[in-house]
C-alpha positions as CSV (number, residue, x, y, z in Angstrom):
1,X,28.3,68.7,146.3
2,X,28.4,71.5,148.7
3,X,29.1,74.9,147.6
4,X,31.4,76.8,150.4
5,X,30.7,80.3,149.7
6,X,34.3,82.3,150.3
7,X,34.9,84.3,153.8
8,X,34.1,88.1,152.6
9,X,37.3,89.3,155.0
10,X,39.7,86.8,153.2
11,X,38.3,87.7,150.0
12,X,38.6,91.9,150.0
13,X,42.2,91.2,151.8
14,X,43.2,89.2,148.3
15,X,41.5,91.9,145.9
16,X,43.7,94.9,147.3
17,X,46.9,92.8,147.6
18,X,46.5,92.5,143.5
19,X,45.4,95.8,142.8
20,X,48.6,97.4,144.5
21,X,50.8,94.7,142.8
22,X,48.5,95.8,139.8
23,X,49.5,99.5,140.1
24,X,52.6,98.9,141.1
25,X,53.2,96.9,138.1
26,X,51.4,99.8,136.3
27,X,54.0,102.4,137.6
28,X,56.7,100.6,136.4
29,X,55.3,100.4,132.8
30,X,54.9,104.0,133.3
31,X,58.3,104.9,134.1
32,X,60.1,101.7,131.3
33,X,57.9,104.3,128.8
34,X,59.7,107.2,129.7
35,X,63.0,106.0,129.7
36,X,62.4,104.3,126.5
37,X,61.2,108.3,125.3
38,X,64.2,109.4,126.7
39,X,66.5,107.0,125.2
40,X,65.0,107.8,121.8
41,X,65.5,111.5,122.2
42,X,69.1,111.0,123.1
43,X,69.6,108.4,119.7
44,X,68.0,111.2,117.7
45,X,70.5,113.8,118.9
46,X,73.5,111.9,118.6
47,X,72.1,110.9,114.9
48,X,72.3,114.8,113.8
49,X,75.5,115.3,115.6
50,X,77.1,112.5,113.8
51,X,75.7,114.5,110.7
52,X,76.9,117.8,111.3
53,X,79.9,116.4,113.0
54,X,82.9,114.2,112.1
55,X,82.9,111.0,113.4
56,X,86.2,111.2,115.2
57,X,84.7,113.1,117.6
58,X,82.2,110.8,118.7
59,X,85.0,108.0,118.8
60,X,86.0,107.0,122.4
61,X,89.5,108.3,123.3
62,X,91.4,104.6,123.2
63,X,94.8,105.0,122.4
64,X,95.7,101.3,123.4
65,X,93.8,99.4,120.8
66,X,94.5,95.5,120.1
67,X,94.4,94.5,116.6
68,X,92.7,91.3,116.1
69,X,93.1,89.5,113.2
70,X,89.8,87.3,113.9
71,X,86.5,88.8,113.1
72,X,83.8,88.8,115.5
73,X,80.0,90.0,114.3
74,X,79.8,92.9,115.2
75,X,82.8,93.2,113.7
76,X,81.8,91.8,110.3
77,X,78.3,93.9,110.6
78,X,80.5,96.9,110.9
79,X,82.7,96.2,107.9
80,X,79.7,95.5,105.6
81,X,78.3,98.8,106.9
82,X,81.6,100.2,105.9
83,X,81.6,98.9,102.8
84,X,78.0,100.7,102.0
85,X,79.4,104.0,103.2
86,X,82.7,104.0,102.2
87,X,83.0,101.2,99.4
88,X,86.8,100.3,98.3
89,X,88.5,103.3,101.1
90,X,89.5,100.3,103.3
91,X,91.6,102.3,105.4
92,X,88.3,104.3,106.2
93,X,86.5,101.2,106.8
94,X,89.9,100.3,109.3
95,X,89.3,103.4,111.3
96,X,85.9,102.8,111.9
97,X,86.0,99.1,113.1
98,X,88.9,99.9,115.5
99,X,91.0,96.7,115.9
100,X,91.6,95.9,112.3
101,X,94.2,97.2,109.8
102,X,93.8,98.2,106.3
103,X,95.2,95.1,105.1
104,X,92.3,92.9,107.5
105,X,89.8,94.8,105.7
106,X,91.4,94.1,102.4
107,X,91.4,90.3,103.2
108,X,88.0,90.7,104.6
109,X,86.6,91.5,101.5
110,X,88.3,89.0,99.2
111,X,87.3,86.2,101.7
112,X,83.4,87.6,102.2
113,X,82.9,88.9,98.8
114,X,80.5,86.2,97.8
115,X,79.2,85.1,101.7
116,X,77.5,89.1,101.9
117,X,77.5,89.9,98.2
118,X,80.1,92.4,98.5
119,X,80.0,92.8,95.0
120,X,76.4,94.0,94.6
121,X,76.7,96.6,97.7
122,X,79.9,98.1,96.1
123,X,78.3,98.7,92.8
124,X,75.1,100.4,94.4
125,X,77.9,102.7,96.2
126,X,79.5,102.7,92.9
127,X,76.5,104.0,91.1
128,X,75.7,106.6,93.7
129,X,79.1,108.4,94.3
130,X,81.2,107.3,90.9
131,X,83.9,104.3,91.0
132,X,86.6,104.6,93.7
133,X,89.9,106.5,92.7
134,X,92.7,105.1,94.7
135,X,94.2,108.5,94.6
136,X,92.1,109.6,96.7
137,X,93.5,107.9,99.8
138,X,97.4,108.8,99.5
139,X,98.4,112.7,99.8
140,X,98.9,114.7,97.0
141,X,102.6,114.7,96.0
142,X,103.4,118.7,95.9
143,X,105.5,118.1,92.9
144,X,102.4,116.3,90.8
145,X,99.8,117.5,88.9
146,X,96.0,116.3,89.8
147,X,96.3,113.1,87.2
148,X,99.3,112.1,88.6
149,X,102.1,112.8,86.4
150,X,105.0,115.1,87.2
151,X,104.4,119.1,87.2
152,X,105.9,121.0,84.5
153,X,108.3,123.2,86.7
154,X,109.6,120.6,88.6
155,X,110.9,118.6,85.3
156,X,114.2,119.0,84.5
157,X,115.1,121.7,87.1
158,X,117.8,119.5,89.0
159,X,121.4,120.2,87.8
160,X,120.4,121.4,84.2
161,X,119.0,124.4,82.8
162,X,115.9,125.0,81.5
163,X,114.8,126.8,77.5
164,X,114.3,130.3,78.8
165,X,118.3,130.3,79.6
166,X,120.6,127.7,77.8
167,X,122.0,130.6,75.7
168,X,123.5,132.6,78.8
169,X,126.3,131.5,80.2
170,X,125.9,129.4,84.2
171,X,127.9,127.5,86.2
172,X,127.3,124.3,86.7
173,X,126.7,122.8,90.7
């Protein structure tokens, strides 16, 4: 067999076609980096605003949202998330999600419970911030006291007197 030894003008013609596809290649490496840098920059900033701030301000402005009864993963991701952060406040977990009511989520974690072990992630959030007090979600009745029961001036003030002045004479309304 006959060697055939290349042509040396074909041969330096190839070499410099792949190095500038090699450095061109390398370039964009270079530049995927620093967008990759710059992406994690911008993740890191949002991170401490969504610590400093509220989250409603980094929801998109979307008044015209669909409610959707079926779940989607993200969707179910999100709610177990929600469940982490904001354990039995459904109506928290509602808000976050979007699309679902407080009454999905609700159903969503009676029907998941065992599926994502619902149960375990809401007794870790139980033992780090205390069991949920339903309380917490409705507002404060003005006439109530913190535990719920009525406030002593507002019982018995409609159409009777009070101790201090059933011996003086009043007219009744």
């Amino acid at each position: 067999m006959a060697m055939v030894s290349p042509d040396p003008n074909t041969t330096s013609d190839a070499n410099s076609t792949g190095l500038s596809i090699l450095k061109h290649m390398e370039n964009e490496v270079i530049a995927l980096k620093k967008q990759v840098q710059n992406n994690k920059a911008q993740v890191a900033s949002l991170r401490t605003r969504i610590g400093s701030e509220s989250i409603q301000t980094l929801k998109p402005a979307n008044p015209t949202v669909r409610l959707n009864a079926k779940w989607s993963n993200d969707e179910l991701l999100l709610a177990v998330q929600g469940v982490r952060q904001f354990g039995r406040n459904f109506k928290a977990i509602a808000e976050i999600i979007g699309n679902k009511t407080e009454n999905h989520v609700r159903s969503f974690f009676v029907t998941y419970r065992k599926r994502y072990d619902l149960d375990a992630i809401l007794k870790e959030w139980e033992e780090e911030h205390g069991p949920f007090d339903i309380k917490e979600e409705k507002p404060e009745d003005t006439n109530s006291t913190k535990d719920g029961l009525p406030s002593t001036s507002s019982v018995g003030t409609s159409n009777s007197t009070s101790s201090s002045t059933r011996g003086t004479t009043s007219k009744s309304h």
